[in-house]
C-alpha positions as CSV (number, residue, x, y, z in Angstrom):
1,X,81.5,92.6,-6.3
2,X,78.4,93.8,-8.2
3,X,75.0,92.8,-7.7
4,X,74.7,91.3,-11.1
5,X,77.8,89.1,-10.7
6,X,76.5,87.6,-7.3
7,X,73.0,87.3,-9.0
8,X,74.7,85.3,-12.1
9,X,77.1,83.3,-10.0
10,X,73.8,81.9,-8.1
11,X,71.8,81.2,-10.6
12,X,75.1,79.2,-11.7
13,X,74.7,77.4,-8.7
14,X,71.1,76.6,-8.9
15,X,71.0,75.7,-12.3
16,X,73.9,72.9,-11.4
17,X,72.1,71.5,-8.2
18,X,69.4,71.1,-10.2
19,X,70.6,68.9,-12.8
20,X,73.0,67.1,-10.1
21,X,69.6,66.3,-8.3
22,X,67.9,65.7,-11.5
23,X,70.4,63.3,-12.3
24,X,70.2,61.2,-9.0
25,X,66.6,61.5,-9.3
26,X,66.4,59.6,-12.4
27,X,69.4,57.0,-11.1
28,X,67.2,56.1,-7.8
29,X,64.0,55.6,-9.5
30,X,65.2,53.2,-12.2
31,X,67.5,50.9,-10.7
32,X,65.8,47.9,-10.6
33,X,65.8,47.7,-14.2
34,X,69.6,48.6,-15.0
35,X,70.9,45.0,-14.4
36,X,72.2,43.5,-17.7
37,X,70.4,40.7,-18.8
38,X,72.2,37.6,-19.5
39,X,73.5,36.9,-22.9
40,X,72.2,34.2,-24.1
41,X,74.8,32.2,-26.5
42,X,74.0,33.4,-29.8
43,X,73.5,37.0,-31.1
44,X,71.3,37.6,-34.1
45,X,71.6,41.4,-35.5
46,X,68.2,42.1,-36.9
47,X,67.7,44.0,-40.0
48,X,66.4,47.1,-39.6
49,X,63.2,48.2,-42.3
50,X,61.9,51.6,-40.5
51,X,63.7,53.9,-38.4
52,X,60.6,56.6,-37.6
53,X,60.9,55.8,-34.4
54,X,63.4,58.7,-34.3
55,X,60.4,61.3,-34.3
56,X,58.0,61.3,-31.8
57,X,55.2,59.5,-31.9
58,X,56.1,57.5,-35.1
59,X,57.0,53.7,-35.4
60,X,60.5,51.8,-36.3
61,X,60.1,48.4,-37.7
62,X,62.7,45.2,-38.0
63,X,62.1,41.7,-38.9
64,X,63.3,38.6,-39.1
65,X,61.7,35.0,-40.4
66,X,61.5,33.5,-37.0
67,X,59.8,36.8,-35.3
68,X,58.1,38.8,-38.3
69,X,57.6,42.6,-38.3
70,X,58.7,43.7,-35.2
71,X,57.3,47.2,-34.5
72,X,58.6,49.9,-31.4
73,X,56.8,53.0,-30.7
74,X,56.1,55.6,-27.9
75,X,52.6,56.4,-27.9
76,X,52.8,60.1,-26.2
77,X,56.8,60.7,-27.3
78,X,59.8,60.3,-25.9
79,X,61.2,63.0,-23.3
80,X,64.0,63.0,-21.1
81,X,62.9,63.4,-17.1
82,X,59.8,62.2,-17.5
83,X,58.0,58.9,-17.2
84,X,57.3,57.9,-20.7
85,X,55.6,54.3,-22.3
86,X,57.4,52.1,-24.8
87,X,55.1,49.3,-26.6
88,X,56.6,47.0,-28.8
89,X,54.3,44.3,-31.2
90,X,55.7,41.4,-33.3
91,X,53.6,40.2,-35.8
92,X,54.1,36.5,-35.1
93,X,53.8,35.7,-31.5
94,X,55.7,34.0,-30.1
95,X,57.5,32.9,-26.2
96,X,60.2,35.1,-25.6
97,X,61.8,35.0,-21.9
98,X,62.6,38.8,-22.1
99,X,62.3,41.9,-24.2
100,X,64.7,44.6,-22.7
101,X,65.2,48.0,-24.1
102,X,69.1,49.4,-23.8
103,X,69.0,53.4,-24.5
104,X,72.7,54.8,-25.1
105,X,73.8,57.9,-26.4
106,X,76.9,57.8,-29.2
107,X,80.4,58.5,-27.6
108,X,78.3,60.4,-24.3
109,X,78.4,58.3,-21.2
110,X,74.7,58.7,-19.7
111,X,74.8,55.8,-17.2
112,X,72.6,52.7,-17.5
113,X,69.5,53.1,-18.9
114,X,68.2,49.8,-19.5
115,X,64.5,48.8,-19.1
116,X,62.8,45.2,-19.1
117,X,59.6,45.6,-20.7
118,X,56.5,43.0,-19.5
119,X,54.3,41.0,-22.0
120,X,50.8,42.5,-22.7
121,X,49.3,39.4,-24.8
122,X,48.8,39.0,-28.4
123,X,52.8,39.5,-29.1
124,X,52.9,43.2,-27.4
125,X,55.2,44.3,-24.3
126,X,55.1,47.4,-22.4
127,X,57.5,49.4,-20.5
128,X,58.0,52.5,-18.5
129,X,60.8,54.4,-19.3
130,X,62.8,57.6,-17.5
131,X,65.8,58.8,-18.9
132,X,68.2,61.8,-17.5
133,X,68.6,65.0,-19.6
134,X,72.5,65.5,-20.9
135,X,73.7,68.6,-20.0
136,X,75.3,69.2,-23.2
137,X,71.7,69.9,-25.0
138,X,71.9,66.6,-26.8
139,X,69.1,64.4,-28.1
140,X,70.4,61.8,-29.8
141,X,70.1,58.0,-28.6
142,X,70.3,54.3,-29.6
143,X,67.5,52.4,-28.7
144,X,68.9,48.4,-28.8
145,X,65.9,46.6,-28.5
146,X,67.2,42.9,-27.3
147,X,64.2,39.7,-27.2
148,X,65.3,36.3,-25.8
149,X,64.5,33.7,-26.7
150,X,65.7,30.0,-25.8
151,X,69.8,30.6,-26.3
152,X,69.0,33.0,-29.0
153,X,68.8,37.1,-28.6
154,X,67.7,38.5,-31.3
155,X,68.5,42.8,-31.6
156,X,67.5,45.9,-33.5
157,X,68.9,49.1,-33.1
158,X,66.8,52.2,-33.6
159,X,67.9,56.3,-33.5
160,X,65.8,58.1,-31.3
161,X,65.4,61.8,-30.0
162,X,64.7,62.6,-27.1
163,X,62.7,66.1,-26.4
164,X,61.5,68.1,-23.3
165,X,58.0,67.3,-22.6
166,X,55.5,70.1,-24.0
167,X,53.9,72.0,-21.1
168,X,50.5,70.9,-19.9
């Protein structure tokens, strides 16, 4: 066998490792938040005005007479292996139980990457998000952003790419 053929079949090897560990990585550091909430008993689907959200740094906005604007960014951008910040604002505030974040990708079975974010005061909740690369080289996820409130959830669902974090 030829040098170059043992040299490619390793880096084969490593490369796979590698994203198997990635992979577990991400699953053991973010299982407390993959528990599904509990539905409450009515669904309200929330018309979606600004879907930005789905390049970095930029905001997507629904709404709804009850809530008012309901605004989701990520400050720094959104990037797959790496610790990022979601921050969502409604314009009216108002007591919700629970704001949870559900991030899927279309027809690509990524696990369960769902993540409870806390209140911040003055109708703004904050999360810490970490999500696992797909090995196919696709960016492309739902956000469904899901706020409960007495028997009520109320949800929005947003695109979203997800990028590798720039080099610092």
């Amino acid at each position: 066998m030829s040098p170059l053929l043992k040299t490619g079949g390793l880096l084969l090897l490593v490369v796979v490792i590698a994203i198997a560990a990635g992979y577990s990585w991400v699953a053991i550091y973010h299982t407390d938040n993959n528990t599904a909430p509990a539905a409450p008993a009515e669904t309200v689907s929330l018309p979606v005005t600004e879907t930005a959200c789905q390049k970095t740094r930029a905001a997507c906005r629904a709404t709804h007479p009850d809530l008012g604007d309901i605004t989701l960014r990520f400050p720094e951008g959104a990037y797959y292996m790496q610790r990022f910040e979601a921050e969502l604002r409604l314009a009216k505030s108002t007591d919700l139980e629970q704001v949870t974040l559900d991030l899927q990708m279309t027809g690509m079975d990524m696990g369960r990457n769902r993540f409870k974010l806390s209140p911040a005061g003055d109708g703004i909740w904050r999360g810490e998000l970490l999500l696992p690369i797909c090995v196919t080289g696709r960016v492309d996820w739902q956000v469904r952003v899901q706020l409960d409130r007495d028997e009520r959830r109320y949800e929005a669902v947003f695109p979203l790419n997800v990028t590798r974090a720039p080099q610092q």
